[in-house]
C-alpha positions in Angstrom: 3.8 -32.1 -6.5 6.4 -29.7 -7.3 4.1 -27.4 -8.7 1.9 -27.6 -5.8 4.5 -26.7 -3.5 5.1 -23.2 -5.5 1.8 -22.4 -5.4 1.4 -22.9 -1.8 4.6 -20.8 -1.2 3.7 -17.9 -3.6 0.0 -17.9 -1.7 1.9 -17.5 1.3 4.2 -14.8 0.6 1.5 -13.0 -0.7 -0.5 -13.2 2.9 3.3 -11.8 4.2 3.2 -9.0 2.2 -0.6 -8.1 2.9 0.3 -8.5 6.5 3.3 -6.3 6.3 1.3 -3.4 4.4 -1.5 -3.5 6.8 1.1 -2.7 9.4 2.9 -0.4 7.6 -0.3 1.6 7.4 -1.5 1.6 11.1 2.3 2.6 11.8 1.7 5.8 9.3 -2.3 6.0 10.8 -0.6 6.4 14.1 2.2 9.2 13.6 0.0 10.7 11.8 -2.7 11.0 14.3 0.5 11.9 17.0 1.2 14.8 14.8 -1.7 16.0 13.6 -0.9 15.5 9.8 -3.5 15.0 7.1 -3.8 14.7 3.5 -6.1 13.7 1.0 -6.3 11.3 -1.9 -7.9 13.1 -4.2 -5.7 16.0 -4.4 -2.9 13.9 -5.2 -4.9 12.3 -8.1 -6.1 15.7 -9.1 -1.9 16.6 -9.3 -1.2 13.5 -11.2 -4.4 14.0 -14.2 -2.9 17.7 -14.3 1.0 16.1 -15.0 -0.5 13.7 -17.6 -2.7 16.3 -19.0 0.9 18.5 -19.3 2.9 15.7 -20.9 
């Protein structure tokens, strides 16, 4: 029962931290949007192959 109980909690602080994320990303979406700033994902993976390739 014990066990159960764990499982249950850990599935629910996992739902708390997806929920927290999602809203941490609208928050960004919308300053961003406010302040006309953009950026791109795959220049920042470009950047990190060209570290590794360095190291």
């Amino acid at each position: 029962m014990e066990k159960m109980n764990n499982v249950k909690m850990n599935v629910v602080k996992r739902r708390r931290w997806k929920i927290r994320n999602i809203n941490y990303i609208e928050r960004l979406m919308e300053i961003t949007e406010n302040k006309n700033i953009f950026w791109r994902l795959e220049e920042t993976i470009e950047k990190r192959k060209e570290k590794d390739d360095i190291i």
